[in-house]
BALUM-738586 format. One record per residue (C-alpha): residue in one letter; y, x, z; residue number from 1. Coordinates in steps of 0.02 Angstrom, whole numbers, plus 50000, padded with zeros to 5 digits. Example, Ala and Ser with C-alpha at 12.3 -4.5 7.8 and 13.67 -1.06 7.14 Angstrom:
! residues 2
res/c2/c1/c3/n
A/49775/50615/50390/1
S/49947/50684/50357/2
END
This chain:
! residues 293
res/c2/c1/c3/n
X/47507/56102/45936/1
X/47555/56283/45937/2
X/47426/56400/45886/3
X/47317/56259/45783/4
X/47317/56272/45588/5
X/47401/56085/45537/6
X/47295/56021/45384/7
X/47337/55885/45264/8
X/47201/55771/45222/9
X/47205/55672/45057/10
X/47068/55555/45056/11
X/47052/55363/45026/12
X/46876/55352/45093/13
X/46913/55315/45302/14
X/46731/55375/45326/15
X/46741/55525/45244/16
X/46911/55568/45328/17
X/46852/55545/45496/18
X/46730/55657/45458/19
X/46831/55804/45388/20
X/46954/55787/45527/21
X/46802/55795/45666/22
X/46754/55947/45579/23
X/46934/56040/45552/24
X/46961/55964/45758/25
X/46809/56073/45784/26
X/46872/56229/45732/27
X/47054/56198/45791/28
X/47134/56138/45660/29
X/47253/55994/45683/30
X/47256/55874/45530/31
X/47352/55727/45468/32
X/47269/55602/45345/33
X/47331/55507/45206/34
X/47242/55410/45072/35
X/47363/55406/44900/36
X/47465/55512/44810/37
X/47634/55437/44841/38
X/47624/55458/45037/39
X/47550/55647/45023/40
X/47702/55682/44905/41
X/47822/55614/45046/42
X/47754/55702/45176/43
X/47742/55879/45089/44
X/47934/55843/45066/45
X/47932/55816/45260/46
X/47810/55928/45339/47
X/47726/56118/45319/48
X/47550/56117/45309/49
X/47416/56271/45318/50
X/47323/56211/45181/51
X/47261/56064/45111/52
X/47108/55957/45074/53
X/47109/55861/44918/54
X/46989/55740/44858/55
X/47041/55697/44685/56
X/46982/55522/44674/57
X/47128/55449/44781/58
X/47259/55294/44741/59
X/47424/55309/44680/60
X/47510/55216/44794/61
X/47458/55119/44963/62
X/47441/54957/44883/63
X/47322/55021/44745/64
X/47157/54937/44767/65
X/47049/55096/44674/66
X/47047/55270/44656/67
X/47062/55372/44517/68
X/47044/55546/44478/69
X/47186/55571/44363/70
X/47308/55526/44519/71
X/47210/55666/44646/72
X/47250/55787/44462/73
X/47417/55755/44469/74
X/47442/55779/44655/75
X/47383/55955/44634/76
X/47507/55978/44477/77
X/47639/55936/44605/78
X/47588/56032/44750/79
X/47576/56194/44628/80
X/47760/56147/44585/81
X/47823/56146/44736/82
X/47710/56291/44800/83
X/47689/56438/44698/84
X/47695/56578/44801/85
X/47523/56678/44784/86
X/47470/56805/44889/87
X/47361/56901/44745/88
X/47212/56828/44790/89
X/47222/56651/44842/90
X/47396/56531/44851/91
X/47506/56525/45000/92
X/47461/56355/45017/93
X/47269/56344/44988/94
X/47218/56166/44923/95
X/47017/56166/44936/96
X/46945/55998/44827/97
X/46831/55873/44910/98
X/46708/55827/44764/99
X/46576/55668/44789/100
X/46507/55591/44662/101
X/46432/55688/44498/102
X/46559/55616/44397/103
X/46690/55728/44493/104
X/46611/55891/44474/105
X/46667/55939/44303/106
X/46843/55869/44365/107
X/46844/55971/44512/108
X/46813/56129/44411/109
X/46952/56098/44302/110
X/47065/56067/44459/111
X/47043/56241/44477/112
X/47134/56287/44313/113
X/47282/56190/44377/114
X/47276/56308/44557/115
X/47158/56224/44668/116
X/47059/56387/44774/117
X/46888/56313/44813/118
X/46780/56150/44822/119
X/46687/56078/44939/120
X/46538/55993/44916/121
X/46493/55786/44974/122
X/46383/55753/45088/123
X/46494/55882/45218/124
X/46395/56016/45289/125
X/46541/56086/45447/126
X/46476/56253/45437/127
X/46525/56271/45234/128
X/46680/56171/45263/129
X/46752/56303/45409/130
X/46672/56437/45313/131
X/46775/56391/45153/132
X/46945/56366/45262/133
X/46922/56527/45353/134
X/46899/56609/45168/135
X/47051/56548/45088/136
X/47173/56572/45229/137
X/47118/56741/45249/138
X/47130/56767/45066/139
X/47318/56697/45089/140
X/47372/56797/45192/141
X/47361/56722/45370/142
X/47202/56722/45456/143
X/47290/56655/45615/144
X/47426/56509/45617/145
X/47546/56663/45695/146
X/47560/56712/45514/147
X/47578/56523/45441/148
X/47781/56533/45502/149
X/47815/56713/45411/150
X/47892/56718/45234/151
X/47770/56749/45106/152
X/47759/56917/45041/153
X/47863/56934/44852/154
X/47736/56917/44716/155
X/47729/57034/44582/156
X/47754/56941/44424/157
X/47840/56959/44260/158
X/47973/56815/44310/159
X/48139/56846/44229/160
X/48090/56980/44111/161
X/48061/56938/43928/162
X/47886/56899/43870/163
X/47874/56929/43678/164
X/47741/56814/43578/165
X/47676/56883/43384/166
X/47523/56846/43291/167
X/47462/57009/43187/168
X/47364/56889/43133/169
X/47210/57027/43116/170
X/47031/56950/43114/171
X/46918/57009/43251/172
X/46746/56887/43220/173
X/46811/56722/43224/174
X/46958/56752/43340/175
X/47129/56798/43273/176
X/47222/56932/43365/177
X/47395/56885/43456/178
X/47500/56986/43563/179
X/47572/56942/43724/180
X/47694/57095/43754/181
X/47642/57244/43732/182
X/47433/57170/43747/183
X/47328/57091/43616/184
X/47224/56941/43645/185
X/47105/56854/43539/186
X/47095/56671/43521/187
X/46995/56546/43439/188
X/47064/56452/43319/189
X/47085/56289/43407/190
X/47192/56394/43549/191
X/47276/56460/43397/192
X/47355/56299/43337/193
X/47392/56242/43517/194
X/47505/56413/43534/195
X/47566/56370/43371/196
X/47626/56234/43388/197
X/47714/56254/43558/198
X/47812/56418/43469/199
X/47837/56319/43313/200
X/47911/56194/43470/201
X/48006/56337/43548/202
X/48123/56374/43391/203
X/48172/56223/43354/204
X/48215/56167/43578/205
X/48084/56031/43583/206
X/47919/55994/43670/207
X/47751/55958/43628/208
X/47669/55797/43657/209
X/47465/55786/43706/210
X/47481/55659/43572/211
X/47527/55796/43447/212
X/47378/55890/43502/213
X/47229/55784/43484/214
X/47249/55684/43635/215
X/47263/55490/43672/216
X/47398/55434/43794/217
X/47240/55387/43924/218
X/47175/55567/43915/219
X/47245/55742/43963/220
X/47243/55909/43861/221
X/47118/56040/43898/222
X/47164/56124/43744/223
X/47303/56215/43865/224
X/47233/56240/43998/225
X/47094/56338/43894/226
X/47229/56419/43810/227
X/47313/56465/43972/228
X/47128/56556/44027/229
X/47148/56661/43856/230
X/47304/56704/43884/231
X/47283/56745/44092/232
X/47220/56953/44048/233
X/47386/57000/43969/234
X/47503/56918/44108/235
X/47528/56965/44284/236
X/47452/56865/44419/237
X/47530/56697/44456/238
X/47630/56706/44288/239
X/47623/56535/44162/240
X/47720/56530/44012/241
X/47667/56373/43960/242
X/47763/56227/44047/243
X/47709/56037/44087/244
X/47839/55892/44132/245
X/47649/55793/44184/246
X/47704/55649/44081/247
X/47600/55734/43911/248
X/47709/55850/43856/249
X/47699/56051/43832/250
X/47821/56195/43807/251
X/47846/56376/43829/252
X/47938/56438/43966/253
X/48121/56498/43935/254
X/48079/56707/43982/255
X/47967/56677/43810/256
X/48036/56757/43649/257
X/47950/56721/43480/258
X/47904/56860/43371/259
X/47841/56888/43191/260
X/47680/56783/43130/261
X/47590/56862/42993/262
X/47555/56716/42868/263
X/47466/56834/42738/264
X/47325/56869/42882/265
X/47334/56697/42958/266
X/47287/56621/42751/267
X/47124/56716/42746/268
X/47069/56611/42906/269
X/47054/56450/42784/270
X/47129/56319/42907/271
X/47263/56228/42838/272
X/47327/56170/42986/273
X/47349/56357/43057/274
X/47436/56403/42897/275
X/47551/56263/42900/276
X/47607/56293/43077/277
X/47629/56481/43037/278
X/47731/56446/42880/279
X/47837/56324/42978/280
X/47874/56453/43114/281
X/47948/56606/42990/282
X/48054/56487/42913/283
X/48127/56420/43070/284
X/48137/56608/43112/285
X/48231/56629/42960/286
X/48105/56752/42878/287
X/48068/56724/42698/288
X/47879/56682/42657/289
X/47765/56783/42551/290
X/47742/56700/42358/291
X/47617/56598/42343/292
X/47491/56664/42219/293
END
């Protein structure tokens, strides 16, 4: 209907999706519902939504019998694929999480590392629900669906200009300063051998696997994502340089170019691991390394 924002509702629960859709019918918003991650997928491909609700705890497919929250994750990881545009303050395509149970709190507040805008809160209070929409469209861009058809405004990013990665390796408390461009950052040293690594990665053309990190092939890696937050203050909004395929493994985007690592700073830190990496990355850089006293 013209006029009406057109929502797409992910949720396996029928209950709860009545509800949400009597509430965004109440505020005139169309919506269309779907209950798994396969059939949202096809109709994203198919349809343009406003924005989206998401609870995470969907199916995978429509003959799934149960939910699970890793399938709701990886929905979002798609949708921010396909939809990156980012208005400065919110996405394009707001996807606000619909979080239940207690268990899915800490999930949904991850989900907002991987570009969800908001959560809202089981049992569904309408008010909070509109109040949240309203919020995240404005931030958008398009308070009214008049705006939904425009082109989204360019974002300002540092896409398809070199980003150079070093690691002074100087000691500030118990983070170890690395510079992103032309700004420093300080890590910790468990972000440090995640960045490590994916450089170390970088020279030689291959990816990281979660497994490679710490992770079992049942789990994901929030030692990027946490390394992504460090790293947010020296790039522009909207910019990643870390990339994931979603099937566990990591690398750094192609506009990233690998400086110097200083491996006499780095050996003071008395992590083996961190040296090893950092030895491993001059010589693939073909810099000589320091004698070993």
């Amino acid at each position: 209907m013209a006029g009406r924002h057109l929502a797409l509702v992910v949720e396996d629960d029928s209950a709860a999706a009545e509800d949400i859709a009597e509430i965004l019918k109440s505020i005139a918003c169309d919506s269309i519902v779907v209950d798994n991650r396969r059939d949202a997928l096809a109709i994203l491909q198919s349809k343009k939504f406003c924005f989206i609700l998401l609870d995470l705890e969907i199916k995978g497919d429509p003959d799934s019998i149960k939910g699970h929250i890793e399938h709701g994750n990886s929905l979002l990881r798609e949708i921010r694929r396909m939809h990156v545009d980012h208005s400065g303050l919110c996405y394009w395509l707001p996807v606000l999480i619909v979080s239940g149970f207690a268990r899915e709190v800490s999930a949904a507040v991850d989900a907002m590392k991987d570009g969800a805008d908001d959560i809202i809160q089981k049992p569904f209070i309408g008010r909070d629900i509109s109040a949240k929409i309203r919020n995240a469209l404005e931030r958008s861009g398009r308070p009214t669906h008049d705006l939904c058809g425009e082109k989204p405004a360019p974002r300002v990013t540092d896409a398809g200009k070199e980003i150079l990665l070093a690691i002074p390796g100087d000691r500030i408390r118990q983070r170890t300063r690395v510079m992103v461009g032309s700004k420093p950052i300080n890590l910790t040293d468990s972000s440090l051998r995640v960045l490590l690594q994916l450089m170390v990665a970088r020279t030689v053309g291959t990816v990281v696997h979660k497994r490679a990190l710490g992770a079992t092939d049942d789990q994901g890696f929030k030692g990027v994502s946490v390394l992504r937050d460090a790293l947010k203050p020296a790039l522009r909004d909207g910019v990643n340089i870390i990339d994931n395929d979603y099937h566990g493994n990591y690398s750094l985007t192609d506009d990233v170019r690998i400086g110097s690592c200083n491996t006499d700073k780095l050996e003071k830190i008395g992590d083996s691991k961190i040296l090893e990496l950092a030895r491993e990355l001059r010589l693939q850089l073909g810099e000589s390394l320091p004698p070993k006293v």
